[in-house]
C-alpha positions as CSV (number, residue, x, y, z in Angstrom):
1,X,23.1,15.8,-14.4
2,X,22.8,12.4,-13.0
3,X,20.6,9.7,-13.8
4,X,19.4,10.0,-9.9
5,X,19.3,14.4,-10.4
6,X,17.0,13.3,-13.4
7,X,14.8,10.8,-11.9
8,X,14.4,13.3,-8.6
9,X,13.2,16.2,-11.2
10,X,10.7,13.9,-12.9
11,X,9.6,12.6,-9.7
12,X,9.3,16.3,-9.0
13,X,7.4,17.7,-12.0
14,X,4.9,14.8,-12.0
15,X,3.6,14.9,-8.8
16,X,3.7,18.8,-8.8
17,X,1.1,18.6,-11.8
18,X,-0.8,16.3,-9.6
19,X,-0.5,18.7,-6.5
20,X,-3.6,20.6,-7.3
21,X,-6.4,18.1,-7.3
22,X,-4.4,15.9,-4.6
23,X,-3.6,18.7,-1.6
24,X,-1.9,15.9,0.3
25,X,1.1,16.0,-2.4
26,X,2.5,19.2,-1.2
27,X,4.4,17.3,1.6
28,X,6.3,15.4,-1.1
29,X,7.1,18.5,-3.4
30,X,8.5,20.1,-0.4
31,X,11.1,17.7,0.6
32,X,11.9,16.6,-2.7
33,X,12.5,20.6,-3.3
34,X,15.4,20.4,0.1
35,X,16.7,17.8,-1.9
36,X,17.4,18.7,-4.7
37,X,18.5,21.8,-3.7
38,X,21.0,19.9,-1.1
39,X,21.9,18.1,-4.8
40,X,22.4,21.8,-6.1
41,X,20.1,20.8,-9.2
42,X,18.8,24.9,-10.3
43,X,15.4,25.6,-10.7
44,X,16.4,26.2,-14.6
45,X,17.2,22.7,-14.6
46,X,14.0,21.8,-13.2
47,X,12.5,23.6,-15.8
48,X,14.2,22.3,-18.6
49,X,13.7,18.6,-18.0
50,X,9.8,19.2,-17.2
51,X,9.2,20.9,-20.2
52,X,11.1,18.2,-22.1
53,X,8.8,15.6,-20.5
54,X,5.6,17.8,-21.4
55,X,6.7,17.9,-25.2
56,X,7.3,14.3,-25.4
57,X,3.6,13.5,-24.0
């Protein structure tokens, strides 16, 4: 995975914990979803490299 597929993930998982008290989020969670799936990143991926970032915090 790229440095770029990496930074798209984390940009992902952060603001999709911040989604719930901030409703207006959803609009970027969806279109960074298209592209990373356009990037053909897997939802497995995605998972992996959020919880890496939650164990490290």
């Amino acid at each position: 995975m790229s440095h770029l597929d990496k930074m798209l993930v984390r940009n992902y998982w952060l603001i999709q914990r911040l989604c719930h008290t901030h409703p207006q989020l959803r609009v970027y969670i969806r279109a960074l979803g298209r592209r990373m799936k356009r990037r053909g990143i897997s939802p497995k991926q995605i998972n992996d490299l959020g919880l890496a970032l939650e164990s490290r915090d």
